[in-house]
Every structure is written in structure tokens, then in C-alpha cells.
VEXNURO-493044 format. One record per residue: z, y, x negated of N, C-alpha, C in turn; residue in three letters. Coordinates in steps of 0.1 Angstrom, whole numbers, plus 5000, padded with zeros to 4 digits. Atoms other than C-alpha are relative to their C-alpha. Last residue first. Example, Ala and Ser with C-alpha at 12.3 -4.5 7.8 and 13.67 -1.06 7.14 Angstrom:
2
500049895009507149894863500850115008ser
500049884991507849554877500050124991ala
end
This chain:
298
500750105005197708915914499549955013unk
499450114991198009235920499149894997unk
500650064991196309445890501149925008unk
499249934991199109635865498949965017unk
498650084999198409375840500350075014unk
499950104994194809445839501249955004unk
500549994981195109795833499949885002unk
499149914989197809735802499050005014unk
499650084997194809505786501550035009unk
500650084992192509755786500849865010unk
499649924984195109985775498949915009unk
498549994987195509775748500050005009unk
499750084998191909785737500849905010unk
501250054994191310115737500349865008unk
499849984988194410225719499049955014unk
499150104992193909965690500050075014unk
501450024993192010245665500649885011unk
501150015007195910375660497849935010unk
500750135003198410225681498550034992unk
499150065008200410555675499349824997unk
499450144995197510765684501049904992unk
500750125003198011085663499949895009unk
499350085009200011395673499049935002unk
501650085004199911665692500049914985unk
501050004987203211715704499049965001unk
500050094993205211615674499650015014unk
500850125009203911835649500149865012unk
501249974996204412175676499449824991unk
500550165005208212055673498249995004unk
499250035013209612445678500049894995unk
499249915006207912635702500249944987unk
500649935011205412375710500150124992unk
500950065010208012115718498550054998unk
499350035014210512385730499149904991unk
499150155001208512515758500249944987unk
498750015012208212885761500349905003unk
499150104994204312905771501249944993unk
500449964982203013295766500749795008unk
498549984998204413265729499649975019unk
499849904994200513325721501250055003unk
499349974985199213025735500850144996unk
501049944989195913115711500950005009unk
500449885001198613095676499250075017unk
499049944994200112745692499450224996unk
499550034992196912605690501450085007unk
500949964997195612715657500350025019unk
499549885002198712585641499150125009unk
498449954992198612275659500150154998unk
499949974990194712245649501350075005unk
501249844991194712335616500350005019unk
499649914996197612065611499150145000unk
498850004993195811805626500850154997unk
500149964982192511875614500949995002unk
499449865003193411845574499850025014unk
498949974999193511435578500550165002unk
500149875011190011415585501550055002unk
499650015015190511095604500450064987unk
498649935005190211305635500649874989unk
499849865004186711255637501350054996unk
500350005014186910895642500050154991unk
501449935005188510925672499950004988unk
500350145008192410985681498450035003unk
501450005006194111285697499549904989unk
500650075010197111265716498749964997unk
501050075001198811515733499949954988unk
500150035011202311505749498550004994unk
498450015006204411655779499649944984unk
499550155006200911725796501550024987unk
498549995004200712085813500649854995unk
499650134998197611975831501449984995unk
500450074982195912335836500549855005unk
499449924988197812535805499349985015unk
498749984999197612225780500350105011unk
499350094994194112175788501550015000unk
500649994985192712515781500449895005unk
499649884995194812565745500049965018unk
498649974998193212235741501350085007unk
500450134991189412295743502249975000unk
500749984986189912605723500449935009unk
498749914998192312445693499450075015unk
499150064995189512185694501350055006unk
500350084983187012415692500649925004unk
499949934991189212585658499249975018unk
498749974992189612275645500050145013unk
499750094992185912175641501950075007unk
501050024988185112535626500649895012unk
499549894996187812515598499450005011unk
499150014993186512155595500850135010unk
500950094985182812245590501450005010unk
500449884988183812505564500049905014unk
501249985000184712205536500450145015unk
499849825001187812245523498750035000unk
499649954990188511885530499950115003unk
498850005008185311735515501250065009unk
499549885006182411635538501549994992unk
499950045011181511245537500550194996unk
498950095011183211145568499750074983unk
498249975002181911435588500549944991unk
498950094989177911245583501450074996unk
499550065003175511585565501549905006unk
501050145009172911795573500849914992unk
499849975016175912065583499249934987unk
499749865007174912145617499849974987unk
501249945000173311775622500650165000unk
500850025005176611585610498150115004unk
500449995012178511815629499649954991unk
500149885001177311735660500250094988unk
501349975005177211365652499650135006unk
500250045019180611355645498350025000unk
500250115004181611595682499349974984unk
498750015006182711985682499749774999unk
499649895010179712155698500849904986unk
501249985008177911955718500650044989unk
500650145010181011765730498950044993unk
499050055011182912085737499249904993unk
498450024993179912245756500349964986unk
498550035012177012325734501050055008unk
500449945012173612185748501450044993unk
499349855002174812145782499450014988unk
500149934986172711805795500750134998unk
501450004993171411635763500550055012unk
500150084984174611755747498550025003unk
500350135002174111855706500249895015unk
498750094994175012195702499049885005unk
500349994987172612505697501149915005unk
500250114999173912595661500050015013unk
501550044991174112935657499649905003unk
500650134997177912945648498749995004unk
499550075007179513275634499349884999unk
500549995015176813475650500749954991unk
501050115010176713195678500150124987unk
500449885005180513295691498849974992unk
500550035014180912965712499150154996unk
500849885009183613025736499449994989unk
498949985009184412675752499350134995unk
500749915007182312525781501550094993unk
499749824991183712225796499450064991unk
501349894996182011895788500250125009unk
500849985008184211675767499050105005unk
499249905009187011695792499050044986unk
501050025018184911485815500550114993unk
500149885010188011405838499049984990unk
499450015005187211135868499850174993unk
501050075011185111155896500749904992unk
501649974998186411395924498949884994unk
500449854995190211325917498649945006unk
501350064996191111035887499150125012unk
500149934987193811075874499050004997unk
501549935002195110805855499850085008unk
501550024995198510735870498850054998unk
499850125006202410775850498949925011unk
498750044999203411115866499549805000unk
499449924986199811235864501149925004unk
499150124986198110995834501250115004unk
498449934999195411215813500649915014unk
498950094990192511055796500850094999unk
498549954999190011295775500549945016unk
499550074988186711215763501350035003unk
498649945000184711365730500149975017unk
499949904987181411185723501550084998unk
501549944995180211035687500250055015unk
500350035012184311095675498349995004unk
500749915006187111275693498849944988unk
500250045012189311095713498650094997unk
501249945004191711285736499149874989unk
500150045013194911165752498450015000unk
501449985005196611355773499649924989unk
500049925014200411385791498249944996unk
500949944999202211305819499550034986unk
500949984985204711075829499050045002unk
500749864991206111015793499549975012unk
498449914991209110735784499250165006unk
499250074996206310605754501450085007unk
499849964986203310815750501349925009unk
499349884998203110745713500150095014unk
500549945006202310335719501150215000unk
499550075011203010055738500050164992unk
499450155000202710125775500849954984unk
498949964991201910505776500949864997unk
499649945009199210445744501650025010unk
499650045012197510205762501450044989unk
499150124993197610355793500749944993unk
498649944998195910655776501149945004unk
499450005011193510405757501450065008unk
499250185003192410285796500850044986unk
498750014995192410675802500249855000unk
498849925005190110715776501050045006unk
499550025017187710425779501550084998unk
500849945007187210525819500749944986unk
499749894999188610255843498950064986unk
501049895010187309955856500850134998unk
500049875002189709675868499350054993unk
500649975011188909275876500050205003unk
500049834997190609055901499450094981unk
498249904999190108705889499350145005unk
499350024988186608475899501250084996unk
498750035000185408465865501350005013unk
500050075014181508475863501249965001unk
500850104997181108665899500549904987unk
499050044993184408935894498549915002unk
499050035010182408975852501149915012unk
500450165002178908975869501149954994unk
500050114993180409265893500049864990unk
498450064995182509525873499549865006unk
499350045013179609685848501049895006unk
498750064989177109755877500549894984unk
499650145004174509985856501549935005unk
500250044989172710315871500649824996unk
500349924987172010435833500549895014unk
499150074988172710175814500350085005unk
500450204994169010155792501750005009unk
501450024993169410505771500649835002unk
500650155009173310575765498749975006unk
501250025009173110935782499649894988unk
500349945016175110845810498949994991unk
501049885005174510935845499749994987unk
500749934991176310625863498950084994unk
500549875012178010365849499150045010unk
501449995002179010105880500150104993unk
500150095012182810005888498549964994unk
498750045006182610085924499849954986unk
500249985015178710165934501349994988unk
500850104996179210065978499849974977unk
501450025002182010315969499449854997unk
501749994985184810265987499250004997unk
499750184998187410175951498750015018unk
499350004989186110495934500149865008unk
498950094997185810455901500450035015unk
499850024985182110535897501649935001unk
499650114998181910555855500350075017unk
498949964996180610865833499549865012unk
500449994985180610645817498950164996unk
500249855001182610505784499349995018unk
501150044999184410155800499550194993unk
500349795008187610085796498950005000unk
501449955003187409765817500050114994unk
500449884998190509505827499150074990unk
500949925013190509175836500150145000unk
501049914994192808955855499250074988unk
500149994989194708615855499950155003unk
499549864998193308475828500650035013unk
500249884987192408125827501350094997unk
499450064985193507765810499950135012unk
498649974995193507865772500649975014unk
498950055013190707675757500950055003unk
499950165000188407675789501149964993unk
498950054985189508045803499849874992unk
498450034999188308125763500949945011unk
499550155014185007975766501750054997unk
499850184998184608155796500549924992unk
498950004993185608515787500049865003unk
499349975005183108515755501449965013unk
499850125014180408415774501549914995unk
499550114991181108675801500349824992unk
498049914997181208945770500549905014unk
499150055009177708745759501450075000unk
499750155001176008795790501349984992unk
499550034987177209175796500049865003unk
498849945006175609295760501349905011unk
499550075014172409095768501550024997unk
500450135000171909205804500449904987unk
499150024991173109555796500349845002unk
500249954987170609625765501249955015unk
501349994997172509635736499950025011unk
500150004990176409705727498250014999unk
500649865003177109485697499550045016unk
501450054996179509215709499250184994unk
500449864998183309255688498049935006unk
501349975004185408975697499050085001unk
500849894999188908885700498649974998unk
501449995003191408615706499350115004unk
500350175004195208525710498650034996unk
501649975000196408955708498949814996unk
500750094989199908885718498550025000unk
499650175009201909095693499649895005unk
500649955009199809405710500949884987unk
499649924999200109285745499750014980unk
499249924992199509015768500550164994unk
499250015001196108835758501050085005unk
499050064989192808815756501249954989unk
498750075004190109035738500849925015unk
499750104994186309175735501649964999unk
498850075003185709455721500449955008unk
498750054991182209595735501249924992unk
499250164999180209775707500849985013unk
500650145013177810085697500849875006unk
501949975001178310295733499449954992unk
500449875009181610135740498750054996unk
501649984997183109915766499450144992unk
500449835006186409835751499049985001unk
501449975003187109505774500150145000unk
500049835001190409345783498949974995unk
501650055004191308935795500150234997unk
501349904996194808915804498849984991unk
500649945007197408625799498850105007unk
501149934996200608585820499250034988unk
500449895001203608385802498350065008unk
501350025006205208105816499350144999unk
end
């Protein structure tokens, strides 16, 4: 008899709701818009009941959750958002009314190491141990799984908020974080370049300037992960990296800043297949929601 899961992409516009075992196993979804906590957090319990009724119970949940997110399993605050700048879920307990409402074990991780799970399980991270996955679209986030385990450490990784060389007389833009101003995410996120360029990313052309710009802070921000985490693959997803000409800017941009200085053959000589696209496409999220649930004791 097959095992069903329950998953949750906890997102700053939407929670995606789903159950099931896996990406040909998707029985029911649903998108809740994300409001105030109380509202958003009713109707995602809602949602999980009325399925346990018609299918007969889950037997666990898992939480990509944006954050930044309390994972530590001792904290009195476990599976609680903490600092972020979504106004209204500041200081918000994301993990309890879901183990009160449903009685199963129930996992929280960050959004972008639940996609990275995602992507390890089903997706272009398949047979890696180590390796990154970035999304790039109103924040920038970055999951990395340490011989085939989120890592986790101090916090988790805010990879969106290192500091990156920003030359302002090319760039004077101040950057777009309410607490750094122009780290990665101020700099290099959609509604960062939307207010540089008085206009939304999607609707620039490809030979627009913005991109030339966008790759090169990405090629930054990368360069600097690849030589502290040494991942065997990254992958960058996000609405921002729809802009088909970003990929190969980046790679090329990328291998130019390492330099020769790291001689490993897939960015010597398969630099296309290193950084690469999510293979489950907008789906990673989801998945890996449903990947952390599976890997709960039952």
C-alpha cells in the first residue's frame, strides 16, 4: 500500500498546497493566497483535512517555508519564521497548528533546500551528494545538501545576503534589502531590477543592459559559492532566470572570475551542464516538500 504525503510551498504571495508521493503522484493541489498568518494557515489546515477525509490520512507533512525559519529541533521556537521582512509573520509558529490539526509528524525546512531535495530526489541533482540550488526571483535563496543533508549550521544559508562588489559608478542604484540595502538580493533580485530600470524584468528585451548587469552579480555571488561549498552541480531557478540569455552570460562569466584557478572538468569543459536549470522546473518547491516528508520516521 502506497504511502501518501501532505507538502507545503510556503511563499511570500502563495502557499501550494499538495498530496501525494511524488511527481507522477500529485492526487491534489491548491494554491491559498499568502495573507495574514491566521487566514493563510486556516485554509492550508482546511485543505489537509478535507483531503485526510477523502483519502484516509497522510502520514507526514512537509514545509518549505521562505524565513528566515528556526530549524533547530531544541528550540522552544522550532519551525517558527523569525525576522522576515513579509509584514504580519514576523515571529510566526508555522509547524504547530498543522502537528495540532493533523496529528502526523510534520517537517519545516527553508523553501530552497526543500526545492534542493526536490531536485536531488527527482530532478537535475540526481546521484549528487553535494551541490546548490539557487532561486532567483522577488528574493534570492540558496539550498545546499552536504553529502545528501540540507545544511543547516548556525541558522540556515542566507545566500541572498552576502555582500558582492558593487562598483556604484557603473551601478548607483542603492539596492532594494530593508536590512543591507545592496547585498545579492538588493542588488540582483525582479523587483530590484524592476525599480533600477522603472520597468518589471519580464518585460525588458534581451539586449537590454539590465541583464548584462544581472549576470554579472550572479556570476559574483557564485564564483563565491562554488569556492566555499564546492557543490558538484548548481541550479538556478526563479522567475528571473526565465530570461533565457542569463544562463549562458552567467557560465561564461563564471568560469572567466575562477580564472583556471579550479581544474575540475565540469567547469573546465561541461561549464553548460553544471549550472543548469531546475529539471522539475517551477515544481521544485513542491516536490521537495513532499521528498522532506517522506524522509520523516513514521
Amino acid at each position: 500500500m502506497r504511502r501518501l504525503f501532505g507538502g507545503i510551498e510556503a511563499g511570500g504571495t502563495k502557499f501550494l498546497c499538495a498530496v501525494g508521493s511524488g511527481p507522477n503522484d500529485l492526487i491534489a493541489e491548491e494554491r491559498i493566497p499568502t495573507t495574514s498568518p491566521p487566514e493563510t494557515l486556516g485554509q492550508a489546515v482546511a485543505f489537509f483535512r478535507k483531503q485526510e477525509a477523502e483519502l484516509g490520512g497522510i502520514a507526514a507533512l512537509g514545509i518549505g517555508s521562505f524565513g528566515p525559519v528556526d530549524l533547530d529541533p531544541q528550540s522552544p521556537r522550532f519551525g517558527w519564521i523569525t525576522s522576515t521582512p513579509k509584514p504580519g509573520w514576523a515571529d510566526t509558529d508555522l509547524r504547530s497548528p498543522f502537528l495540532r490539526a493533523l496529528q502526523v509528524p510534520v517537517a519545516v525546512e527553508t523553501d530552497v533546500n526543500a526545492a534542493a531535495l526536490g531536485e536531488g530526489r527527482w530532478g537535475a541533482a540526481q546521484g549528487l551528494d553535494t551541490f546548490l540550488y539557487m532561486t532567483i526571483g522577488t528574493g534570492i535563496g540558496g539550498g545546499v545538501l552536504v553529502e545528501g543533508k540540507p545544511l543547516h549550521g548556525l541558522l540556515h544559508p542566507e545566500m541572498g545576503h552576502i555582500r558582492i562588489p558593487h562598483d556604484r559608478s557603473a551601478d548607483p542604484f542603492e539596492g532594494v534589502c530593508p536590512f543591507h540595502g545592496d547585498c545579492l538580493e538588493g542588488l540582483a533580485t525582479g523587483p530590484a531590477i524592476e525599480r533600477r530600470w522603472h520597468a518589471p524584468a519580464p518585460s525588458l528585451p534581451e539586449d537590454h543592459p539590465a541583464w548584462r548587469l544581472e549576470a554579472h552579480y550572479l556570476a559574483l555571488a557564485l564564483t563565491t559559492f562554488i569556492c566555499t561549498l564546492s557543490p558538484q552541480r548548481v541550479i538556478l531557478g526563479g522567475g528571473v532566470m526565465a530570461q533565457a540569455s542569463l544562463f549562458p552570460r552567467i557560465r561564461t562569466e563564471v568560469v572567466e572570475l575562477l580564472h583556471g584557478y579550479l581544474r575540475a572538468p565540469p567547469i573546465l569543459e561541461a561549464i553548460d551542464e553544471y549550472i543548469v536549470p531546475p529539471a522539475l522546473g517551477a515544481r521544485s518547491g513542491i516536490l521537495g516538500a513532499l521528498a522532506l516528508a517522506s524522509l520523516l520516521p513514521d
